[in-house]
PDB file of N, CA, C, O and CB in Angstrom:
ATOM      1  N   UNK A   1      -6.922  35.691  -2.582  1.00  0.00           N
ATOM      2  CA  UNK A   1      -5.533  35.385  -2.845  1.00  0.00           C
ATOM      3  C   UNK A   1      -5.231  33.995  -2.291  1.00  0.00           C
ATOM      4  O   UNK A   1      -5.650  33.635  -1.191  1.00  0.00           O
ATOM      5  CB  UNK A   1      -4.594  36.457  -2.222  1.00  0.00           C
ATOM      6  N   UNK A   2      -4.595  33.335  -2.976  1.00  0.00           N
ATOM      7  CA  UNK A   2      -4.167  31.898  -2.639  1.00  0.00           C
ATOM      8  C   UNK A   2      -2.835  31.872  -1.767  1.00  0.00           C
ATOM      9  O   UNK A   2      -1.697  32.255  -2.039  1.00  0.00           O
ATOM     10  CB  UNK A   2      -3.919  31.052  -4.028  1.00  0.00           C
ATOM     11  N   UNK A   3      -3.347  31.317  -0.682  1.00  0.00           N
ATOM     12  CA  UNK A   3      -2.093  31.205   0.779  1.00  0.00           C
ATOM     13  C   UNK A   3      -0.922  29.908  -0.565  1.00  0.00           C
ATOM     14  O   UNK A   3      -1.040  29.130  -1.513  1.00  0.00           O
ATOM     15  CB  UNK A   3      -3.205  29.864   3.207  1.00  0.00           C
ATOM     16  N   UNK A   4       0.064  30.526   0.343  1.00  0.00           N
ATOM     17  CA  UNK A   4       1.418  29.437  -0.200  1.00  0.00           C
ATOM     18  C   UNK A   4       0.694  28.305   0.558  1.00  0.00           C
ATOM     19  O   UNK A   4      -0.082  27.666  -0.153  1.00  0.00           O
ATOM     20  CB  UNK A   4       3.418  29.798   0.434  1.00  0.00           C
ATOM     21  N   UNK A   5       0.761  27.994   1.593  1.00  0.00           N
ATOM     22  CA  UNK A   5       0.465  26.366   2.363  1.00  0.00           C
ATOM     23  C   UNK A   5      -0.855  25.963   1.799  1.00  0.00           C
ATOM     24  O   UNK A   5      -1.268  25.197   2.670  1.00  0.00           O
ATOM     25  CB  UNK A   5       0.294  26.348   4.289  1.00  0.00           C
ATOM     26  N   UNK A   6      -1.751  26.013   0.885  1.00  0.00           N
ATOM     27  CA  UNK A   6      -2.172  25.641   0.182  1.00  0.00           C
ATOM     28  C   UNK A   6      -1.919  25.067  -1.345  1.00  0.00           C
ATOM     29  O   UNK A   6      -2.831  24.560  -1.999  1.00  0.00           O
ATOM     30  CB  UNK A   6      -2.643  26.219   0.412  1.00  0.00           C
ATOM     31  N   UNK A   7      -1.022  25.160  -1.667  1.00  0.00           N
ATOM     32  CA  UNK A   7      -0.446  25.375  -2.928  1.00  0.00           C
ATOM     33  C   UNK A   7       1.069  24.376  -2.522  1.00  0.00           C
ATOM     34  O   UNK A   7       1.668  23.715  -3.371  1.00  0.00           O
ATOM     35  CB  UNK A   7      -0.256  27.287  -3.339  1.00  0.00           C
ATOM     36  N   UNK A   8       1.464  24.465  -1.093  1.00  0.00           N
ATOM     37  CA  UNK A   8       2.541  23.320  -1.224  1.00  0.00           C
ATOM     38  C   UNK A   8       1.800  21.822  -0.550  1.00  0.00           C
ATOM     39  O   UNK A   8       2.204  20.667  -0.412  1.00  0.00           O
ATOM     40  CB  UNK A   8       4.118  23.846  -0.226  1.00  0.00           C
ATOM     41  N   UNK A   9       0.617  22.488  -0.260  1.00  0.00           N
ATOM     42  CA  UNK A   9      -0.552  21.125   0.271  1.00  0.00           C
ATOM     43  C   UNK A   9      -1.241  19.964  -0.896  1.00  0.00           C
ATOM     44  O   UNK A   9      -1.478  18.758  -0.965  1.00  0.00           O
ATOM     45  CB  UNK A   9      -2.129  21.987   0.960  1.00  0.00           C
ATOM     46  N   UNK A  10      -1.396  21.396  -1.853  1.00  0.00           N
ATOM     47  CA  UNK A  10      -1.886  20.615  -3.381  1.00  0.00           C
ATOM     48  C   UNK A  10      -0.751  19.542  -4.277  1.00  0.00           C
ATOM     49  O   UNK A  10      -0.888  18.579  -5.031  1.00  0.00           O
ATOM     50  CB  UNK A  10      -2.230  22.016  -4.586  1.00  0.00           C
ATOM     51  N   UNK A  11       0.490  20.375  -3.676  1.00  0.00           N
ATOM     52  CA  UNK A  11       1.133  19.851  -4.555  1.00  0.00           C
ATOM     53  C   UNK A  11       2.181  18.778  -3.686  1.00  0.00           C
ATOM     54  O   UNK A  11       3.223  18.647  -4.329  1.00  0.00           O
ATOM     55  CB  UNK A  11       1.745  20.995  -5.443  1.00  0.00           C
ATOM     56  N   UNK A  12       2.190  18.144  -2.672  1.00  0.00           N
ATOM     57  CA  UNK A  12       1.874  17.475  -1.908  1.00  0.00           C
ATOM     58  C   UNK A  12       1.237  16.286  -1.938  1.00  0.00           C
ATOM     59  O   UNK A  12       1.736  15.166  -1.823  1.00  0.00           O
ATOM     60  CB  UNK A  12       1.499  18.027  -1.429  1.00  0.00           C
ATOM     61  N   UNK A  13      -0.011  16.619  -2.116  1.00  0.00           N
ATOM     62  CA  UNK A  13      -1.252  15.537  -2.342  1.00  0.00           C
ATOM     63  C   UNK A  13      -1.031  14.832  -3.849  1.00  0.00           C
ATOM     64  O   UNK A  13      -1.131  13.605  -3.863  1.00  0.00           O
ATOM     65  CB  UNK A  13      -2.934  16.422  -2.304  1.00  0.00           C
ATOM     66  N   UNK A  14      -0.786  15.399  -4.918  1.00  0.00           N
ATOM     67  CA  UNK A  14      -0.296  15.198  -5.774  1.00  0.00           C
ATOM     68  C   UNK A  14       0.693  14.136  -6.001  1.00  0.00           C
ATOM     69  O   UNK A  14       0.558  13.079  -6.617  1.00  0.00           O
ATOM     70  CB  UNK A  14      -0.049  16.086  -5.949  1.00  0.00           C
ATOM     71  N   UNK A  15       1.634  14.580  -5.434  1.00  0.00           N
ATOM     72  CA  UNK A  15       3.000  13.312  -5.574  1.00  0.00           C
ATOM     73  C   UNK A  15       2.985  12.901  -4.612  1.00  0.00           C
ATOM     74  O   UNK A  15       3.995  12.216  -4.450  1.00  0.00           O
ATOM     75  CB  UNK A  15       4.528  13.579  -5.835  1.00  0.00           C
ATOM     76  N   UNK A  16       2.061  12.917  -3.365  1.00  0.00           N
ATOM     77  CA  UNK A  16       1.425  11.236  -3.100  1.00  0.00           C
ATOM     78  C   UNK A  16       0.943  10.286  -3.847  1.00  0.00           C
ATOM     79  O   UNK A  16       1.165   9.080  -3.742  1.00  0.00           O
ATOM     80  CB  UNK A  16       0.445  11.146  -2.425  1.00  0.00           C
ATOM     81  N   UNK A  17      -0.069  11.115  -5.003  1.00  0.00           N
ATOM     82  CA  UNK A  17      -1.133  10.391  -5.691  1.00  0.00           C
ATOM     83  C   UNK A  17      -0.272   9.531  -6.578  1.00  0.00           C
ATOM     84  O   UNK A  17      -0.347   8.317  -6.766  1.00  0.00           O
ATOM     85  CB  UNK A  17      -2.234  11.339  -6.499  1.00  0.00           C
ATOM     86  N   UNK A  18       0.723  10.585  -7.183  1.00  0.00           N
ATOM     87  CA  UNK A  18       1.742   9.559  -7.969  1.00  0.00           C
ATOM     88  C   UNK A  18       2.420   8.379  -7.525  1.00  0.00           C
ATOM     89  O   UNK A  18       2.428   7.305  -8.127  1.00  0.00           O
ATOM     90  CB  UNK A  18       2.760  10.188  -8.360  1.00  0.00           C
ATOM     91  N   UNK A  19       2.833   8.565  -6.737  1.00  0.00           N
ATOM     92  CA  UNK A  19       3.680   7.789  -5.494  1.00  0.00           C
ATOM     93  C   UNK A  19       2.708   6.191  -5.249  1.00  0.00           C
ATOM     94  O   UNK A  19       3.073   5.026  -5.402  1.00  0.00           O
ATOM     95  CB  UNK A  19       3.640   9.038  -3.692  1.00  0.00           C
ATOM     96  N   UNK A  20       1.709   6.622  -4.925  1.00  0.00           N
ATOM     97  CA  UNK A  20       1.163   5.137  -4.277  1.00  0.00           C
ATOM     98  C   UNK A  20       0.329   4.810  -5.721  1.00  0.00           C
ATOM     99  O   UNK A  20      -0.338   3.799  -5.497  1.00  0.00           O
ATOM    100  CB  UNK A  20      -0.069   5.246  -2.509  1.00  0.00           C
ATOM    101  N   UNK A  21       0.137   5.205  -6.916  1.00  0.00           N
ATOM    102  CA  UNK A  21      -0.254   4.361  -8.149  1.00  0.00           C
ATOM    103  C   UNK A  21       0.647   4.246  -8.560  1.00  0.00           C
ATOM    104  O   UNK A  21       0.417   3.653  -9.614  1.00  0.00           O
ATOM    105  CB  UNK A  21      -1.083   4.684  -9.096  1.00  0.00           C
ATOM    106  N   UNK A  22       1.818   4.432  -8.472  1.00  0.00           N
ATOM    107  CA  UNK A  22       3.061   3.948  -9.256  1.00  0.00           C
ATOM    108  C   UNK A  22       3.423   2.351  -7.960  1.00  0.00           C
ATOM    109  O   UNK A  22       3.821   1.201  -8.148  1.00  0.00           O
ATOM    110  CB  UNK A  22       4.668   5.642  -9.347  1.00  0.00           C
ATOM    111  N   UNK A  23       3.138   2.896  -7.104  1.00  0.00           N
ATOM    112  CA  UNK A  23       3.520   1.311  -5.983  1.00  0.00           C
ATOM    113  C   UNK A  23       2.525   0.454  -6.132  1.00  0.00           C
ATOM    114  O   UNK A  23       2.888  -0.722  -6.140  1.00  0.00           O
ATOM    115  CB  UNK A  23       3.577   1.493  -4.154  1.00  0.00           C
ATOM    116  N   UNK A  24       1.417   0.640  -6.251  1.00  0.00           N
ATOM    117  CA  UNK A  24       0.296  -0.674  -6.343  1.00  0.00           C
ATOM    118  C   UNK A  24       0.441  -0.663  -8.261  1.00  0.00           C
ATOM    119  O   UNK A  24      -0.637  -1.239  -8.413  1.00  0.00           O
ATOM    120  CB  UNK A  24      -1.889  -0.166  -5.461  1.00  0.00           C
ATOM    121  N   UNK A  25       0.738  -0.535  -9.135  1.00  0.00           N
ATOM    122  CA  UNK A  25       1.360  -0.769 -10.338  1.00  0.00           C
ATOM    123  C   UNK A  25       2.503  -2.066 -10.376  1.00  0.00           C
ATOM    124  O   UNK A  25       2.645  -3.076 -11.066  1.00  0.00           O
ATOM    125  CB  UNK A  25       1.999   0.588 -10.688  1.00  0.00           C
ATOM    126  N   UNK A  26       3.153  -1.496  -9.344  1.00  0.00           N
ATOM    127  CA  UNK A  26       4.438  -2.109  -9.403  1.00  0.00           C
ATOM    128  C   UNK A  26       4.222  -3.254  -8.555  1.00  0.00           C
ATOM    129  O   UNK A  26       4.577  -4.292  -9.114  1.00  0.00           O
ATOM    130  CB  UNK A  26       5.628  -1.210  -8.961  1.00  0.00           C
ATOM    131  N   UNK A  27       3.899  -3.366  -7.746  1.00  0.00           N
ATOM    132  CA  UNK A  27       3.337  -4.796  -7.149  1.00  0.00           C
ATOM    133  C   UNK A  27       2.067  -5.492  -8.043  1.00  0.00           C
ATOM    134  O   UNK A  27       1.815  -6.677  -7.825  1.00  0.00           O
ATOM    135  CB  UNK A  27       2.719  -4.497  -5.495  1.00  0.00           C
ATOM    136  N   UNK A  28       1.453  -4.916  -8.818  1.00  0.00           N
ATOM    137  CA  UNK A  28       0.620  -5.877  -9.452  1.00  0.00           C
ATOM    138  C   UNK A  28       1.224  -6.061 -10.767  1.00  0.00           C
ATOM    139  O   UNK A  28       0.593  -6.490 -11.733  1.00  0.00           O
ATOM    140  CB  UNK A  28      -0.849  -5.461  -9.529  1.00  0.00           C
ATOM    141  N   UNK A  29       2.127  -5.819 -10.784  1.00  0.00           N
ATOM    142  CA  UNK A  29       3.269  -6.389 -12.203  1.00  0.00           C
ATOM    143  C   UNK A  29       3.658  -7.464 -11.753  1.00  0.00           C
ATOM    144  O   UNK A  29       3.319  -8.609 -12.050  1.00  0.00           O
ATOM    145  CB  UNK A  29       4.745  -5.510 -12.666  1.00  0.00           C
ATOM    146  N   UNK A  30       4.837  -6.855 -10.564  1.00  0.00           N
ATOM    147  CA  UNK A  30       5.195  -8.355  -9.979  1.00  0.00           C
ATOM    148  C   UNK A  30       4.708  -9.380  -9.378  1.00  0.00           C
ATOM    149  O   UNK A  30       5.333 -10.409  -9.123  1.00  0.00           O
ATOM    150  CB  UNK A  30       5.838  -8.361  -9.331  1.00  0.00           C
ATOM    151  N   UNK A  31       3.335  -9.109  -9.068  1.00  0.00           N
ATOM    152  CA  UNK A  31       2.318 -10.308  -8.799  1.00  0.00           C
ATOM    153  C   UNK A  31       2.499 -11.549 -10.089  1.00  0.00           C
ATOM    154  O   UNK A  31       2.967 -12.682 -10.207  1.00  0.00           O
ATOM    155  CB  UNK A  31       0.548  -9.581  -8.812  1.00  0.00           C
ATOM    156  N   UNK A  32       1.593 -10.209 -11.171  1.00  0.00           N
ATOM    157  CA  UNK A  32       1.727 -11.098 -12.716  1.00  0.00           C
ATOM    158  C   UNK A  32       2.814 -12.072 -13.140  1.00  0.00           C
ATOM    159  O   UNK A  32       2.770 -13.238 -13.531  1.00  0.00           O
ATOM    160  CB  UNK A  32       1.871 -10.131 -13.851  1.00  0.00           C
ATOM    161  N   UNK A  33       3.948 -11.082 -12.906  1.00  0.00           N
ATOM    162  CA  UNK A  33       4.819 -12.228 -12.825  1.00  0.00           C
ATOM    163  C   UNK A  33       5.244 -13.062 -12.468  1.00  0.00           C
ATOM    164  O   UNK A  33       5.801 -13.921 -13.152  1.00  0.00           O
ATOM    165  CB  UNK A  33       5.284 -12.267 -12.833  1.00  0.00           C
ATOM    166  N   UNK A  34       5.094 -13.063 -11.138  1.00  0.00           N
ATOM    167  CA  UNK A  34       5.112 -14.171 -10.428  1.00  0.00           C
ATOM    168  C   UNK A  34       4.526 -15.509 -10.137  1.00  0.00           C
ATOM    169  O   UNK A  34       4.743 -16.585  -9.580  1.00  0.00           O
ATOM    170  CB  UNK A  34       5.073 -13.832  -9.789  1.00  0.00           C
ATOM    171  N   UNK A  35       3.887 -15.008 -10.648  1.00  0.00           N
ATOM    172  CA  UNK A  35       1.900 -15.947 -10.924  1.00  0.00           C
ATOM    173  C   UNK A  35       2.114 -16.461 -12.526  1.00  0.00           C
ATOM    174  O   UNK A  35       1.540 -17.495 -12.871  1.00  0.00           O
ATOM    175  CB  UNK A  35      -0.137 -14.314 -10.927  1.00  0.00           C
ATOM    176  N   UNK A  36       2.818 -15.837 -13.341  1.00  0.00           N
ATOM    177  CA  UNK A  36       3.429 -16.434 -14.826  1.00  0.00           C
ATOM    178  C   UNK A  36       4.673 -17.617 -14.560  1.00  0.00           C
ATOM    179  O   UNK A  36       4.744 -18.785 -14.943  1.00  0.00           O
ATOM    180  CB  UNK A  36       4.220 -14.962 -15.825  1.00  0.00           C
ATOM    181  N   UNK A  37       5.501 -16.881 -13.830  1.00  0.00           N
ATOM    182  CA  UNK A  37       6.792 -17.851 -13.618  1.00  0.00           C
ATOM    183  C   UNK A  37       6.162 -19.292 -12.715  1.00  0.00           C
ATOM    184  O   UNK A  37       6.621 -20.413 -12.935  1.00  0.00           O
ATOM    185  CB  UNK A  37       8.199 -16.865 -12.545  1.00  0.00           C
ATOM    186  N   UNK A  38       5.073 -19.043 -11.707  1.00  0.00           N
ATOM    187  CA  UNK A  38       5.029 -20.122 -10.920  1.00  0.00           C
ATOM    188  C   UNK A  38       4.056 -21.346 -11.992  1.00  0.00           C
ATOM    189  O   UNK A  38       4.353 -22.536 -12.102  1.00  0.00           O
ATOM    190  CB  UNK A  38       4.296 -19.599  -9.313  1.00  0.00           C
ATOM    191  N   UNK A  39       3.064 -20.768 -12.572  1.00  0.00           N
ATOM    192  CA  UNK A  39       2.195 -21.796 -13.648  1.00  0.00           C
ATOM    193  C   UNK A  39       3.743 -22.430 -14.642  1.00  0.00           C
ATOM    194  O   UNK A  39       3.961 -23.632 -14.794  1.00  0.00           O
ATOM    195  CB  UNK A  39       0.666 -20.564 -14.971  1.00  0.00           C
ATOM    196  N   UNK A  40       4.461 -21.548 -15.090  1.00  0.00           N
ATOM    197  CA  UNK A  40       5.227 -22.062 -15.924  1.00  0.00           C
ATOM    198  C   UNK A  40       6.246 -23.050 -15.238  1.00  0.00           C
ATOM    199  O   UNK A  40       6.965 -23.422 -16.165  1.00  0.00           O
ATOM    200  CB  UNK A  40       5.797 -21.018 -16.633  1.00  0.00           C
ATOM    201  N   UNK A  41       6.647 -23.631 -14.131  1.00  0.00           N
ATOM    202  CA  UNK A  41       7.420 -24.225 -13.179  1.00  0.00           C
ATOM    203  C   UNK A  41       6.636 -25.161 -13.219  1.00  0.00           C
ATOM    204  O   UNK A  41       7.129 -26.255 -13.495  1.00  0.00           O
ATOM    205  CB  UNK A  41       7.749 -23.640 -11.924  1.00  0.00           C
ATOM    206  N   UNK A  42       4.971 -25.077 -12.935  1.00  0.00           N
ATOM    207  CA  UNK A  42       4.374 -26.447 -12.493  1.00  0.00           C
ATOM    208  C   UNK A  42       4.065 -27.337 -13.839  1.00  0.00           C
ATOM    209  O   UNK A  42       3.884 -28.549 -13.725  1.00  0.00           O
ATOM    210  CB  UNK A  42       2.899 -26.196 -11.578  1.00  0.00           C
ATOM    211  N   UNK A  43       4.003 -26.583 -15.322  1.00  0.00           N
ATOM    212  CA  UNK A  43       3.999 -27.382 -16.657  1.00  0.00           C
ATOM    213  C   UNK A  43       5.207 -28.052 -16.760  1.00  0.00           C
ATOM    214  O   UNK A  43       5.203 -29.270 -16.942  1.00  0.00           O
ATOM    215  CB  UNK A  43       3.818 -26.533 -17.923  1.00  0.00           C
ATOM    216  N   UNK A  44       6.318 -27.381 -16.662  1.00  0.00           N
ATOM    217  CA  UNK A  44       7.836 -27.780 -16.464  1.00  0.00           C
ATOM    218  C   UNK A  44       7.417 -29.329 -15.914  1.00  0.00           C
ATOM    219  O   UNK A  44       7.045 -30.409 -16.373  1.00  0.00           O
ATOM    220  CB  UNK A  44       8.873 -26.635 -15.181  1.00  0.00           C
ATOM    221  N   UNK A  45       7.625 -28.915 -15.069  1.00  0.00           N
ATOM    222  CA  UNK A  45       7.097 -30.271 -13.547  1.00  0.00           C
ATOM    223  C   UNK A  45       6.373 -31.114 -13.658  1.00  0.00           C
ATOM    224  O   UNK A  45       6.656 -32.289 -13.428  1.00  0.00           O
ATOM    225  CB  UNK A  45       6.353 -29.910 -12.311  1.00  0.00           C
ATOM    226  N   UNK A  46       5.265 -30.696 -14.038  1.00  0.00           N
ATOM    227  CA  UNK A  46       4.136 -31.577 -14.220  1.00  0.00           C
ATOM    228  C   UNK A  46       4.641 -32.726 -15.987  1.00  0.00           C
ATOM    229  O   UNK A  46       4.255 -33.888 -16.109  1.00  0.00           O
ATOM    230  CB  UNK A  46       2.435 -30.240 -14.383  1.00  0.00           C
ATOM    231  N   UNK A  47       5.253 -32.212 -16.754  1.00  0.00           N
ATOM    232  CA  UNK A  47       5.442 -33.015 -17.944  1.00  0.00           C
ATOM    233  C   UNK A  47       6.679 -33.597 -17.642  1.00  0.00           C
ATOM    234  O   UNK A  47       6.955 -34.634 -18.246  1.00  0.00           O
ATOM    235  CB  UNK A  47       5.425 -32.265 -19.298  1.00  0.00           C
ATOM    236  N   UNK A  48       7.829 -32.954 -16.485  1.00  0.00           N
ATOM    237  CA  UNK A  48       8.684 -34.007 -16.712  1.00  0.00           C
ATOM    238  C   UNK A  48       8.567 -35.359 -15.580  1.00  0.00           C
ATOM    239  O   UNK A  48       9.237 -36.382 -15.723  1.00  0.00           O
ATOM    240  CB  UNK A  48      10.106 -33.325 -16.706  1.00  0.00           C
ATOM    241  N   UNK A  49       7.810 -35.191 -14.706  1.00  0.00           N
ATOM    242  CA  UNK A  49       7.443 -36.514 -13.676  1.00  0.00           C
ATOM    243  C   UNK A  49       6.807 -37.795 -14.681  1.00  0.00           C
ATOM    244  O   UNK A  49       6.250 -37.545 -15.750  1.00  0.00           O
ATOM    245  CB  UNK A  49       6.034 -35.976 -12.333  1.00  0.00           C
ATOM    246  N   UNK A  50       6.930 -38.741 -14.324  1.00  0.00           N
ATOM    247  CA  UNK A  50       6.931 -39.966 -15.059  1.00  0.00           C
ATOM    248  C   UNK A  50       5.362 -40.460 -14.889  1.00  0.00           C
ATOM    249  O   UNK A  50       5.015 -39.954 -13.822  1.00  0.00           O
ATOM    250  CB  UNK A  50       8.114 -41.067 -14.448  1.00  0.00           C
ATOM    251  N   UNK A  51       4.512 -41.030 -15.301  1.00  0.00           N
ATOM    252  CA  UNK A  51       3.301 -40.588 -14.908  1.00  0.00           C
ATOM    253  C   UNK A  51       2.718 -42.123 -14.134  1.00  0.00           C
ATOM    254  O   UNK A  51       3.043 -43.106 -14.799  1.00  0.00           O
ATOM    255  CB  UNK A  51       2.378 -39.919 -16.337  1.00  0.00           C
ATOM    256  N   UNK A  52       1.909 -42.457 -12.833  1.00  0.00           N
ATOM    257  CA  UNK A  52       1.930 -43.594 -12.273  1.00  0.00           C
ATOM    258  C   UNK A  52       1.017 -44.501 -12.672  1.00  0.00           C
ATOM    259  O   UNK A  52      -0.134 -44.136 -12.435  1.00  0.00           O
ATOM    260  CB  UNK A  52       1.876 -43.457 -11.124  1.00  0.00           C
ATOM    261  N   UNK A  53       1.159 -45.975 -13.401  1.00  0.00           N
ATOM    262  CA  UNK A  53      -0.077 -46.459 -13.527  1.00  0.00           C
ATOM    263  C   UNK A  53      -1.079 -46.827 -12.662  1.00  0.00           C
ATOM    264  O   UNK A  53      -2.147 -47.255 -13.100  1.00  0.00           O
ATOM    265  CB  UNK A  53       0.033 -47.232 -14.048  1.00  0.00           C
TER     266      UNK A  53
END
């Protein structure tokens, strides 16, 4: 027979599992993006500076 504290242990472990792949998801989105917005700032930048002979 299956004890309850096994069964609220499983399910437990579980929506941890969800929990921390939904957080390292979500920080490697906003990495991406961030890492998109910053390349796109330095083209910005880089084409509008005047260039030195």
């Amino acid at each position: 027979m299956e004890s309850p504290f096994l069964s609220i242990l499983a399910l437990v472990a579980v929506v941890l599992l969800v929990v921390v792949t939904g957080g390292i998801g979500y920080l490697t989105l906003a990495d991406w993006r961030d890492r998109r917005r910053q390349d796109e700032e330095k083209r910005t930048t880089r084409s509008a500076t005047p260039k030195r002979r």
